[in-house]
Each structure stands twice: as structure tokens, then as C-alpha cells.
N, C-alpha and C positions, 0 to 999 in steps of 0.2 A: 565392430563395437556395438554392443547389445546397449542401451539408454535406459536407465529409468527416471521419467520426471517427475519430479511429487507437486501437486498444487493443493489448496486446501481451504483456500477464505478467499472473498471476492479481490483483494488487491493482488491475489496472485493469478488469479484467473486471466485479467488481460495483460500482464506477462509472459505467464507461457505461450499466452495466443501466438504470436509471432513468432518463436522458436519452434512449434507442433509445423506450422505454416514452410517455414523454411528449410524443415527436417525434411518433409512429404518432398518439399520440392528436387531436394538434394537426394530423393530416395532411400536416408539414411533410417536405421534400424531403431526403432524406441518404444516404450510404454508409458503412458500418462499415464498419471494414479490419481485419483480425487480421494485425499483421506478423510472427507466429510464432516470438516470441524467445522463450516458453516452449513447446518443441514436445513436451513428456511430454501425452501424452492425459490424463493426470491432474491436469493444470494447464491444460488447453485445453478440448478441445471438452466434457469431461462439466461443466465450469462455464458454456459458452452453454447447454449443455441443462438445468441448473437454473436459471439465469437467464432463460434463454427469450428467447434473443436469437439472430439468426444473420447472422453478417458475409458481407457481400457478396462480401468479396474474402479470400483465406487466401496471406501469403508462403509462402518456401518460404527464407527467408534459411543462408549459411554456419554452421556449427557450429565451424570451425577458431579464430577469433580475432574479439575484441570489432570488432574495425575490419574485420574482411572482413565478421561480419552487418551492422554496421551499411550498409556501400557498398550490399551486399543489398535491404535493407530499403530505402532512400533512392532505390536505381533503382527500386525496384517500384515507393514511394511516386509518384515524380514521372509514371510511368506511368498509373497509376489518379488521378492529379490530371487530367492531360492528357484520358483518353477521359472521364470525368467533368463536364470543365469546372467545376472543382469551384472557389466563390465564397468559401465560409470553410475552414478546415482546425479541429479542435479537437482539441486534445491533453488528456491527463490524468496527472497524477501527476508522476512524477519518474524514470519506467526510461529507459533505451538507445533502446527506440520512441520516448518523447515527445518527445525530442532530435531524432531523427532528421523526424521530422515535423514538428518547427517547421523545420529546416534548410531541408527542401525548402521548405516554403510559401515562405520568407521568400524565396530563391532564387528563385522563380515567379515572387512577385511575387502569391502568394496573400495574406489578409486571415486571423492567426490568433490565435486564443483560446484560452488557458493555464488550463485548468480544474484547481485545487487551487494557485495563484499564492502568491507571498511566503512561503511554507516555508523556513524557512534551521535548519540546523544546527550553523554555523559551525566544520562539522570539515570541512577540504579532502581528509580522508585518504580519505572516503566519494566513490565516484563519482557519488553520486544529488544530490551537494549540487551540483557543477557542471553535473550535465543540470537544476538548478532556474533557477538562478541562467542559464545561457545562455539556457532558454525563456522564463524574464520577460524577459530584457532584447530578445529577437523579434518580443515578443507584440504587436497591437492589442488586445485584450480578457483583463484578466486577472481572475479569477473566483476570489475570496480563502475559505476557511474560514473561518476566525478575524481575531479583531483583529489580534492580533502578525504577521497578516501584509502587513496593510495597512500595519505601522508601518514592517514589513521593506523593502517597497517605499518607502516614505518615505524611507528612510535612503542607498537609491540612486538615488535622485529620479526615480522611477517613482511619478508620483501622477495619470498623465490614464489616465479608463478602466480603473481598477480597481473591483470590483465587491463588495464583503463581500455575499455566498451563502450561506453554510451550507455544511454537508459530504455532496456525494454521496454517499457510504460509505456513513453513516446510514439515508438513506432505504433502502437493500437490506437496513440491517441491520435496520430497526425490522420490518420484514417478516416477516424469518425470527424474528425474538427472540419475535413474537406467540406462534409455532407450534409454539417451541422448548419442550419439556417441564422441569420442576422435579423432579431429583432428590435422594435425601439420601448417594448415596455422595460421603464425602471423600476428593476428591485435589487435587492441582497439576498444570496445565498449561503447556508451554510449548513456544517456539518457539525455531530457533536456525538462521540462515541466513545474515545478512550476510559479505560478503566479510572484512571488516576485524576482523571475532574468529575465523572457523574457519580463512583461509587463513593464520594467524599461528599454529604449533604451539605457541608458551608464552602466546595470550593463549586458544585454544582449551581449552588444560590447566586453566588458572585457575580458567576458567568453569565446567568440567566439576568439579571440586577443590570447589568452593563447593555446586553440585548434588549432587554426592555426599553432602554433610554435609544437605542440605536436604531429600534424599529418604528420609533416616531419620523425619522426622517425617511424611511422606504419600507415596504412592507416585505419580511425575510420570509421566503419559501425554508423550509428544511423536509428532508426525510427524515422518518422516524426509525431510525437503530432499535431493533429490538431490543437491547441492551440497554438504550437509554430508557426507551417507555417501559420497560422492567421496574428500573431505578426511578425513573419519576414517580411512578406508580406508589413502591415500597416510602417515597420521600414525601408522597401529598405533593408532587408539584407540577401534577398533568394540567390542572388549570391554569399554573403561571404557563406552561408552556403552549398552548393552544392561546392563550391572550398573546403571547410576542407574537408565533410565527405562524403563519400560511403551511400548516404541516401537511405533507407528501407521504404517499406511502414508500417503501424501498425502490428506490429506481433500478432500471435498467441503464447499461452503458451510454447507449444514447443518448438518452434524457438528462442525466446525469453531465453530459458534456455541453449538453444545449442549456443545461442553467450557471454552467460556471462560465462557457464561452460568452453569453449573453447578460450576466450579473452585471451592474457594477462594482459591489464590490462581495467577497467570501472571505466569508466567518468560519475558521474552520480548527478541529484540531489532526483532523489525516496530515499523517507524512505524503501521501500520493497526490491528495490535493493538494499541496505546496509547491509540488512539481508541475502537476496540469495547468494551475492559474499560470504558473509563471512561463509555462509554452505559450498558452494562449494569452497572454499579456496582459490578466483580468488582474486587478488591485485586490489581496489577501491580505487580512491577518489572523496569528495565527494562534490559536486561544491553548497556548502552553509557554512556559518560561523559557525553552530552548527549541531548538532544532536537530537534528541528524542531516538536514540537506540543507547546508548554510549559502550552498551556490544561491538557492532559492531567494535568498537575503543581499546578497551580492550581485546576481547578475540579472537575477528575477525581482516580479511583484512584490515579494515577500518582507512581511515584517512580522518583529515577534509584539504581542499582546499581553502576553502571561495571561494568571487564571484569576486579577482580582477584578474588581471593578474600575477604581479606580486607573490599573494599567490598560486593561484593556480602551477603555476611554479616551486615556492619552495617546493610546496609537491610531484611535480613528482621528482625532483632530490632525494629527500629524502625515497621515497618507496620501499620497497622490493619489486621486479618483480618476485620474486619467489611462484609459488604453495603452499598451508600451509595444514596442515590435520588439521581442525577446531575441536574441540568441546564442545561446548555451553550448557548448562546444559537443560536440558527437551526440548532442540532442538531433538528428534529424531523419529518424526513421529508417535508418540501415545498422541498429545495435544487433539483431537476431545475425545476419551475413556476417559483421566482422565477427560474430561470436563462433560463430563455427567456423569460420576461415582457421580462426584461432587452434579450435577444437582437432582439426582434421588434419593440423599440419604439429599436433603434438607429439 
């Protein structure tokens, strides 16, 4: 079985880490692809070099518009299928890559596997919920985190070869979380990237209006998303934001685990963040009206915030600031093993 993996933006990056890792170990035949839809070096190559991974192939896709990268990325995909001969395709996550790489397979006539399957958010405004929802409904193998999303697939009568797995993420994260230091400085961490709060100037106001009040009681590190200092930029609102937060430049994986393991609490709107806090048992909320990972809500940290001031406000009064000892079912750093156990006995 000839493999090809596509990865593409940083939250898919330490996903595949573990599955490349587990492949090598098992000797098993594959190709990473980077299709280059995060092209900052600080969201690309210094993350294969902490991960210790390196793609076979690197795009070089359009920067003008979503639908010229994606044409981009989708020629190159079918190219490196072609000299490959490549027998499965596996996708990850829920970007513009995963999309695009179930497209070509399916088009081939390749055989493909939807790794993080049955995710719904049930807000259509997000574009990440239609690249879920069109890769499950492509997929031959789909490879579920959580219950709810086995249920999700139920609900659209997607129930042959689905797989409840565990969560890729995890095992990268439980890695670094060993290695990652305990200190006693108090702050708050957070993240702020999605399209659907910063590219909206009155819900990006809101958010910031709520933070403002929030970082009178601890001073909030953030990294700076290119995309948001884009958008702040285009909105006049680099000054409110430099007065909230202790701004960071784009972290690296480790740093990035050494402020959320150590936070007390995260402010954030990542779907991956929702997951990590609630591994490492740090108090999040989460600056969007819903979730795709509810376990987060149920068994984790997690609570929602939404995008006004007002909500957001109400759910910090309401949060436990307390540390939690989490544990999340086949959260535990053996999701890449049972995924090919899976794989190899299909």
C-alpha cells in the first residue's frame, strides 16, 4: 500500500507528526505532501523541524484568492498522486488542504481516509464546517475522535467504516506537555485567528472590549496571527491590541504548550486549543457561540463564551480557575498505533 499524506497549516502539522513516526516504525510505504497554504516559515518549516518530520513534496500554491490556491494545490495534488501511484490518500483535519485532497482522490478514483471525521459545528458561517462535512461525505475510512462524532456521522447516515480512534493531537501533545516546565508566574493566554470574529470589525471590537476588562485582572500574552494583524491593521485596531495584550510573535510548538500548560486561564477561538487546555486541565473559554468538540465542554475545561462582550464576560465570572486532572477516553497517546492497527488489518 503506496500512502499519501497531505498536511497543509500548522494544526495539521502535529497531527501527522505521529502517524509519519509510526509509519517509519512499522516500515510502511508513504509520501507527505506540504501543500503550502501556510507559507510563513513560522508556521511551516520551523514546525517539521520540531516535529521531526520532512515532506517529501512542498507546493508552491497562489496567494491571490481562496479558489486560485486551492486549483494550485489540487493540480499539484493529482500530479504527485499520479508519479506516486499512490493507493490511499489520507487527509487530516478540516483546512482548504483537506478539502482539496479528498477532491483529487475522489476524482482519481484514489481510496481515501478522513482522519479527525464527524466534527460538526453546525455553524455554516465557518468555512472549516463545509471542508468537514464535504470530506466525510468522500471519504472510504473515516477515523473519529470522539463519540459525538460517530453520532454526527449517524445523523447523515454515514455509518460503514467509521473508526472511533482517539485524537492525533494528543499523542504530540502528551510529548511535549512531559518536557514542558511548571511555573508560578500568573497570566492568561490566548488566541485569536478565525475568519468569522476578526474579519467582522463590530464582532472583532466586542471581543477585544471584553479582553480589555479581563486583562485588568492578569496580563494576557497572545501571539500575533498574521491574519489578525492583517485585520487589526485594515480596522485601526493595533493600538487597542498592543494596550490589552503582552503580544508574542508566532510560536513554536513548545512554547505554545508551555503557555497554555502554565496559563491560568485561555482565551481562545482554535478548535485545537479546546482540546489541549482540556488535556492539560488549564481553564478555557472559548471566544465563538459553538463548538465542533463538545467533549471539551463535557468532560474538559471548556466553556463557550461567544463573540459579544457581554457573553464573553459572563463566562469568565462563571469559570472555575481551578487546574482539573482530565481524562477523555482514547485521549492518551496511542491514537497513530490503533490507527494503523486499523489500517493494515482492512
Amino acid at each position: 500500500m503506496k500512502i499519501a499524506l497531505i498536511c497543509g497549516a500548522r494544526p495539521n502539522f502535529m497531527k501527522v507528526a505521529p502517524l509519519c513516526h509510526e509509519l517509519e516504525k512499522r516500515g510502511m510505504d508513504y509520501t507527505l505532501i506540504n501543500t503550502g497554504q501556510h507559507f510563513d516559515k513560522n508556521m511551516s518549516q520551523d514546525f517539521f523541524d520540531e516535529f521531526n518530520i520532512n515532506p517529501h513534496y512542498h507546493l508552491s500554491p497562489s496567494r491571490e484568492t481562496v479558489v486560485k490556491q486551492l486549483t494550485d494545490i489540487m493540480l499539484g495534488l493529482e500530479e504527485i498522486f499520479i508519479k506516486e501511484k499512490s493507493d490511499l490518500v489520507m487527509v487530516v483535519g478540516d483546512v482548504n488542504s483537506t478539502l482539496a485532497g479528498a477532491l483529487v482522490a475522489n476524482k482519481m478514483g484514489i481510496k481515501l481516509a478522513h482522519i479527525e471525521a464527524g466534527l460538526r459545528s453546525f455553524n455554516r458561517l465557518m468555512s472549516e464546517e463545509h471542508n468537514r462535512v464535504l470530506t466525510d461525505r468522500l471519504s472510504d475510512l473515516l477515523f473519529v475522535t470522539m463519540e459525538e462524532g460517530v453520532e454526527n456521522l449517524a445523523k447523515e447516515s454515514i455509518t460503514e467504516n467509521v473508526y472511533l480512534v482517539g485524537n492525533l493531537m494528543i499523542d504530540t501533545l502528551a510529548k511535549f506537555a512531559e518536557q514542558t516546565p511548571v511555573v508560578q508566574e500568573e497570566f492568561y493566554f490566548s488566541t485569536l485567528h478565525r475568519a468569522e470574529n476578526i474579519d467582522n470589525k463590530e464582532v472583532f471590537n466586542e471581543i477585544l472590549d471584553a479582553l480589555e476588562i479581563i486583562s485588568k485582572d492578569a496580563p494576557i500574552y497572545l501571539p500575533l496571527h498574521p491574519r489578525t494583524q492583517k485585520m487589526a491593521e485594515k480596522f485601526g485596531l493595533m493600538d487597542k491590541l498592543n494596550k490589552i495584550f503582552k503580544i508574542l510573535p508566532p510560536l513554536n510548538y513548545k512554547d505554545a504548550v508551555y503557555y497554555q500548560k502554565n496559563a491560568k486561564l485561555v482565551l481562545t477561538d482554535s478548535g485545537g486549543v479546546q482540546e489541549e487546555t482540556s488535556y492539560l486541565g488549564t481553564p478555557c473559554i472559548t471566544l465563538r457561540t459553538e463548538t465542533e468538540r463538545p467533549i471539551t465542554v463535557t468532560q474538559g475545561t471548556n466553556i463557550i463564551g461567544g463573540i459579544t462582550k457581554e457573553s464573553i464576560l459572563e463566562a469568565y465570572k462563571k469559570i472555575d480557575m481551578n487546574k482539573k486532572q482530565i481524562s477523555i477516553p482514547l485521549w492518551d497517546g496511542k491514537t497513530a498505533e490503533r490507527l494503523l492497527e486499523l489500517l493494515l488489518n482492512k
